[in-house]
N, C-alpha and C positions, 0 to 999 in steps of 0.2 A: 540312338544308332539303330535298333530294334528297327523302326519303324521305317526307317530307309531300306531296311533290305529285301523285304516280303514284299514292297511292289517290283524293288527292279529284280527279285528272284523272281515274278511272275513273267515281270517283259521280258527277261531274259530266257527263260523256258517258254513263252508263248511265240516270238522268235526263232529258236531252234523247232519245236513243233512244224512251225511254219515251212521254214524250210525242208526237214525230212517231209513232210507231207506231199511237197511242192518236188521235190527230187522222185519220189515214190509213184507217183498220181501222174506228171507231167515231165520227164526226165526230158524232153528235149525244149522242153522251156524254160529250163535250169540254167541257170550260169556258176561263177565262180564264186559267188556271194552266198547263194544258198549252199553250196560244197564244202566252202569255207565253215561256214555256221554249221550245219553239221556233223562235221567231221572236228571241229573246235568241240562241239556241246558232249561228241561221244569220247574225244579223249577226258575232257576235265572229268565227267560222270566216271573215268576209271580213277581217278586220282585218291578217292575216298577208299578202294578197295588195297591198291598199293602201297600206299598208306598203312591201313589195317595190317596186310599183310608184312607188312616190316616189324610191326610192335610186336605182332604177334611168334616173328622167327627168333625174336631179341629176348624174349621170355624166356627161365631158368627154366630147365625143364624140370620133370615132376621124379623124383626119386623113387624108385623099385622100391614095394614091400621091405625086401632081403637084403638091399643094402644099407650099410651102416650110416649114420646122424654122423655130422659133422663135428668139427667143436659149438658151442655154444657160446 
């Protein structure tokens, strides 16, 4: 499975590249395909961070010095 994904992660990111590059450099030779891809490649790229950021609020927080231990 490895091995399937590190080319289409490459097509896929060299795709998105393409498109921002092609929006950035030539914005009125743009259509809604490079918009699309785009604006697809910058949401999923937040996905890892939302993510994180959830495991992260779900975490016990860390108990003060001064206060007292639980049962055990």
């Amino acid at each position: 499975m490895p091995r399937l994904l590190i080319p289409l992660a490459l097509v896929v990111g060299t795709l998105w590249w393409w498109a921002v590059l092609k929006l950035a450099l030539a914005p009125a030779a743009s259509g809604p395909v490079e918009g699309a891809v785009a604006v697809g490649g910058w949401g999923l790229s937040l996905l890892p961070v939302h993510c994180t950021r959830q495991v992260i609020t779900r975490a016990s927080r860390l108990r003060r010095s001064g206060a007292e231990s639980g049962p055990s």
